[in-house]
C-alpha positions in Angstrom: -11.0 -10.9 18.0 -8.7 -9.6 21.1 -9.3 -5.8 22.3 -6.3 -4.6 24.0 -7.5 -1.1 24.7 -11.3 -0.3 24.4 -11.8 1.7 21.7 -13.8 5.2 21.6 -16.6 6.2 19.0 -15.4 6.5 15.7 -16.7 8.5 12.5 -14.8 6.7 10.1 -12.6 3.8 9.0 -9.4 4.0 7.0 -8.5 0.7 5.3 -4.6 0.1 4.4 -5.3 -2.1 1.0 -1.8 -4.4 -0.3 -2.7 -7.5 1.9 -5.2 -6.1 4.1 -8.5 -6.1 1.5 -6.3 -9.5 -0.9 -3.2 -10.9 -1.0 -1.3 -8.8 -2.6 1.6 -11.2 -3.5 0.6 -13.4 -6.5 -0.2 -9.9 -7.9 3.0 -8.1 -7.5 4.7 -11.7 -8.7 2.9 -11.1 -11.6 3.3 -8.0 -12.2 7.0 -8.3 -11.8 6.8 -11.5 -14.4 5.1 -9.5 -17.3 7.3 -6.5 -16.9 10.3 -8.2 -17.0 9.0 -10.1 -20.7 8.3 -7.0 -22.0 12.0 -5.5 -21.3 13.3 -8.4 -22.4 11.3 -8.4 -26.0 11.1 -4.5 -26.3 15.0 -3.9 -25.2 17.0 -7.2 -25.8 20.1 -5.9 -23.3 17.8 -6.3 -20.3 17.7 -10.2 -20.8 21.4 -9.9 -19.0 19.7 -9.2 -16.2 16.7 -10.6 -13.7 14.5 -9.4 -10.7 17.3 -9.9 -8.6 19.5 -7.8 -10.2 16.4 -5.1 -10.7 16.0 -5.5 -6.8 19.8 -4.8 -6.2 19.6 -1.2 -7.9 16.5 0.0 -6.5 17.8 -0.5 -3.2 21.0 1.2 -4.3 18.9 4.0 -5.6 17.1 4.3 -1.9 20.5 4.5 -0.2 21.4 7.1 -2.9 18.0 9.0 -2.8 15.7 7.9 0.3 13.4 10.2 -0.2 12.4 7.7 -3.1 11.2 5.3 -0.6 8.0 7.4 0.0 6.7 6.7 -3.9 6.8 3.8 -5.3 5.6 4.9 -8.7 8.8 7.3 -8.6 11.2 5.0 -7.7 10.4 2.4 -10.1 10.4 4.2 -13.2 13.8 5.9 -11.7 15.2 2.4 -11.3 13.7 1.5 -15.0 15.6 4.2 -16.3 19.0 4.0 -14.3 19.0 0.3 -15.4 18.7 0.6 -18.8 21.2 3.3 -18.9 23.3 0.8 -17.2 22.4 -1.7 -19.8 23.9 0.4 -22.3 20.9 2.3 -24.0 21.0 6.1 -24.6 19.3 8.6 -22.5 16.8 8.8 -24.9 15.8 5.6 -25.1 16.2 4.9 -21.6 13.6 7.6 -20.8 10.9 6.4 -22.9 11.8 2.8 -22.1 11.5 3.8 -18.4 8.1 5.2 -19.1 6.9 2.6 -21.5 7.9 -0.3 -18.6 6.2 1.7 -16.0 2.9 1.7 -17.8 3.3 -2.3 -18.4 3.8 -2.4 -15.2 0.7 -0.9 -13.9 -1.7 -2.6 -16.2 -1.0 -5.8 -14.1 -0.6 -4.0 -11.1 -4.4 -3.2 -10.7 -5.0 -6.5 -12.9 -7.6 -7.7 -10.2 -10.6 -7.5 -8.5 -11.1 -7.3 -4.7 -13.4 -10.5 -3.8 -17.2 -9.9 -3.6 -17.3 -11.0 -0.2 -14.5 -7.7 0.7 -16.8 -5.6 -1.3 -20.1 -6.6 0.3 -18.7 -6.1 3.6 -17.2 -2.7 2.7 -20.9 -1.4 1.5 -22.8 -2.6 4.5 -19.8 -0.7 6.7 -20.0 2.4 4.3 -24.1 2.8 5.3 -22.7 3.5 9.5 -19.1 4.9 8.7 -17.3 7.1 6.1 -14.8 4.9 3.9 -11.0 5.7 3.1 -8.0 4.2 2.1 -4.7 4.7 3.2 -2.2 2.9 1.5 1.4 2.7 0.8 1.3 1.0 -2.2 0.5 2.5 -5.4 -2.7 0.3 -7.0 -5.8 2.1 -8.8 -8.7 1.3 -6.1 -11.0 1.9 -9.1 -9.6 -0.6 -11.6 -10.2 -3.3 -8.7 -13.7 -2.7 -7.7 -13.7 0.1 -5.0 -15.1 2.7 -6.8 -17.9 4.7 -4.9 -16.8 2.9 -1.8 -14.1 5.3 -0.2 -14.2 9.0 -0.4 -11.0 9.0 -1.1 -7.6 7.1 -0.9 -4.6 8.5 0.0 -0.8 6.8 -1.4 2.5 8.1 -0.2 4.2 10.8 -2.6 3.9 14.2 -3.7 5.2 15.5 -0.7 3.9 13.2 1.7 5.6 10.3 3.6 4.6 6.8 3.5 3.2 4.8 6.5 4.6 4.9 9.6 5.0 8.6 9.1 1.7 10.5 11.1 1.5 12.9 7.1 -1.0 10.7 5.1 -3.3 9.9 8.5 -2.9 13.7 9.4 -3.6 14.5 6.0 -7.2 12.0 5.8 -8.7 13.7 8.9 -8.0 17.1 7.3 -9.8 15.9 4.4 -12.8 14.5 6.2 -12.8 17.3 8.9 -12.5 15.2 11.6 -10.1 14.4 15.2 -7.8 11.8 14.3 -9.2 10.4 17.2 -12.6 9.2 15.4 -10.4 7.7 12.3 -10.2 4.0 12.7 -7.4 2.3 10.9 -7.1 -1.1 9.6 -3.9 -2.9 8.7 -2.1 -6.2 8.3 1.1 -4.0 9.3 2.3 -3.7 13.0 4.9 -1.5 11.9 3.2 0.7 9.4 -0.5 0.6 10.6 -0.6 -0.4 14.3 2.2 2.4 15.0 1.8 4.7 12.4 -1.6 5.1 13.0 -1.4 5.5 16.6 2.1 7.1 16.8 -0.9 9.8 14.7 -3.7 9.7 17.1 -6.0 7.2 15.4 -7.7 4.0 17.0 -5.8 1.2 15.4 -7.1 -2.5 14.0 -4.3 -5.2 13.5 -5.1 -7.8 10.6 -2.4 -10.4 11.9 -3.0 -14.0 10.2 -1.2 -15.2 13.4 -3.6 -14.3 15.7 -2.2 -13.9 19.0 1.5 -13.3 18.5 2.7 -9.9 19.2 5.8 -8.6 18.0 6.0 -5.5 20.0 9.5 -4.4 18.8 8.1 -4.5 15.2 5.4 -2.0 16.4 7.5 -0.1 18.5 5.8 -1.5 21.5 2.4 0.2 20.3 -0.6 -2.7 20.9 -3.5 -2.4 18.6 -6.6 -1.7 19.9 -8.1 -4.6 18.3 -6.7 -7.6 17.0 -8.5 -9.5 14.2 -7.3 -12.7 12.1 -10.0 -12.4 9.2 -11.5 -8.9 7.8 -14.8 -10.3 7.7 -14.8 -10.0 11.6 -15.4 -6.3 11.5 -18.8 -7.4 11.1 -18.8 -6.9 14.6 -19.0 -3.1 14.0 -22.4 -3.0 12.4 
């Protein structure tokens, strides 16, 4: 653990979630797998294309709507249903395939469960400080064992920005009734969560596997106030 600027009391802790509570990659590989089978079986024109043609028009679709960017569940069934328009289905079909792909989609999204060593250090932090998530991402925190351990989780969309925008870390210390001063957030992002959570007025916690190297023009030039290279070190807090 390095503190680069001492912190101040804090009421409660905001944890991003994608790859700060697991590694969120094998599960969005997955995901991205099983999706992709069931276009291919349930609409037989979308075998002409794979992910990386998938990945081509959504980032068309942000440079034609960037807006998009702040919800991921949005965007993906927007770029389900452009696609298969594209393919050569009718609007119709392309609609209810859209839908149908995002629900397949989700079921393997959340297809997990944080492990019980994140989940017993979450409960013994809950008894000193209120829990929250603030995420970018869009995974069910209940379907993957944090239910009844954050008040509340927060996920970009509906009006609000995702991280490093100040709206959603604004928006938590409404909803606790508390300075964003006593919010302390935790993220494996420099850009996102060290200076989105700052640029807002929270105390900030950098997850950062390589422990020790800054990338200050990926934050912005915004150091942490702690740097951490394993979660289980906010043990430190109790």
């Amino acid at each position: 653990m390095k503190i680069y600027i001492r912190p101040q009391a804090f009421q409660a802790i905001s944890f991003d979630l994608d790859d700060t509570l697991y590694d969120n990659r094998p599960i969005i590989i997955q995901a991205e797998s099983e999706l992709q089978t069931f276009l291919h079986q349930a609409y037989p024109k979308s075998a002409k294309w794979q992910l990386a043609d998938w990945r081509r028009l959504k980032l068309a679709l942000f440079r034609e709507s960037p807006e998009l960017r702040h919800d991921t569940t949005v965007a993906r069934l927007t770029m389900l249903e452009r696609g298969l328009l594209q393919l050569g289905y009718d609007a119709q079909t392309a609609k209810a395939g859209a839908k149908a792909g995002l629900e397949h989609f989700v079921k393997y999204r959340s297809h997990f469960k944080v492990s019980t060593e994140v989940i017993e250090l979450l409960a013994q932090l809950k008894q000193k400080y209120r829990l929250i998530g603030i995420t970018n991402g869009n995974v069910d925190h209940q379907r993957i064992g944090l239910e009844g351990l954050f008040e509340f989780v927060l996920h970009p969309g509906h009006g609000y920005k995702q991280k490093p925008s100040a709206e959603m870390f604004v928006l938590a210390a409404e909803k606790l009734g508390l300075p964003l001063a006593s919010i302390l957030h935790i993220g494996d992002s420099a850009k996102s969560d060290v200076y989105g959570a700052r640029r807002a007025g929270c105390q900030a916690v950098w997850l950062n596997p390589g422990f020790g190297v800054i990338d200050k023009s990926s934050a912005y030039g915004m150091l942490p106030h702690i740097e951490i290279s394993s979660v289980q070190q906010l043990r430190q807090l109790l």
